[in-house]
N, C-alpha and C positions, 0 to 999 in steps of 0.2 A: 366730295371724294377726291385728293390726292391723285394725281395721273402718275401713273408707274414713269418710273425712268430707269435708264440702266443699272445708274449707281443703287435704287433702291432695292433692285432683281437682287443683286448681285450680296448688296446686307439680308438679305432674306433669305437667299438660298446658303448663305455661309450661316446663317442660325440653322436651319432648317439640315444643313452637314452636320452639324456639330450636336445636334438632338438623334441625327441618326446614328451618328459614327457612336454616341454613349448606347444606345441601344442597338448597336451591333447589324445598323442595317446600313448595308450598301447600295448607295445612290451613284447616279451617273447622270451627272453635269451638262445637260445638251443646252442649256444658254450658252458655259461656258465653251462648248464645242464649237458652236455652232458662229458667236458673235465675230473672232476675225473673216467668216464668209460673209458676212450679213450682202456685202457688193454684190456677189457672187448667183447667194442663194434667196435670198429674201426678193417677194415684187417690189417692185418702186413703190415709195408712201404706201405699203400696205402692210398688216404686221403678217402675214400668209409667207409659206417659202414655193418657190416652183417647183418643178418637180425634180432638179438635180436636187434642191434642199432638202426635201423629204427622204431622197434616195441618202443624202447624208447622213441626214437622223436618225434614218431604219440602219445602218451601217452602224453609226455608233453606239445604237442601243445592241447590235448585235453581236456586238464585239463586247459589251460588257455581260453580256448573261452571258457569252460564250467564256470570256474572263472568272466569271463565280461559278459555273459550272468546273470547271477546273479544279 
């Protein structure tokens, strides 16, 4: 098995856009949100975030139901 890398996240989740966007469903991108924190928010060599990163993730997912609720 292939060890994930970023470039491969990143062709997978732009298929995986582009199947939803034809079927009308709205996704929200928390690799893409999340990767210029990685310093930040992610433990050292771990793929886990601490707990500001989590507080990020819950934010940005919140902000997007809050967006389609709209």
């Amino acid at each position: 098995e292939k060890k994930q890398t970023a470039a491969s996240i990143v062709e997978r989740n732009a298929a995986a856009a582009a199947l939803m966007e034809k079927q009308g469903v709205a996704v929200d991108d928390l690799f893409a949100a999340v990767t210029p924190h990685l310093a930040e928010y992610q433990n050292p060599k771990d793929v886990h975030f601490n707990g500001a990163g989590y507080d990020f993730l819950g934010q940005t997912v919140a902000r997007a139901i809050e967006s389609a609720m709209k």
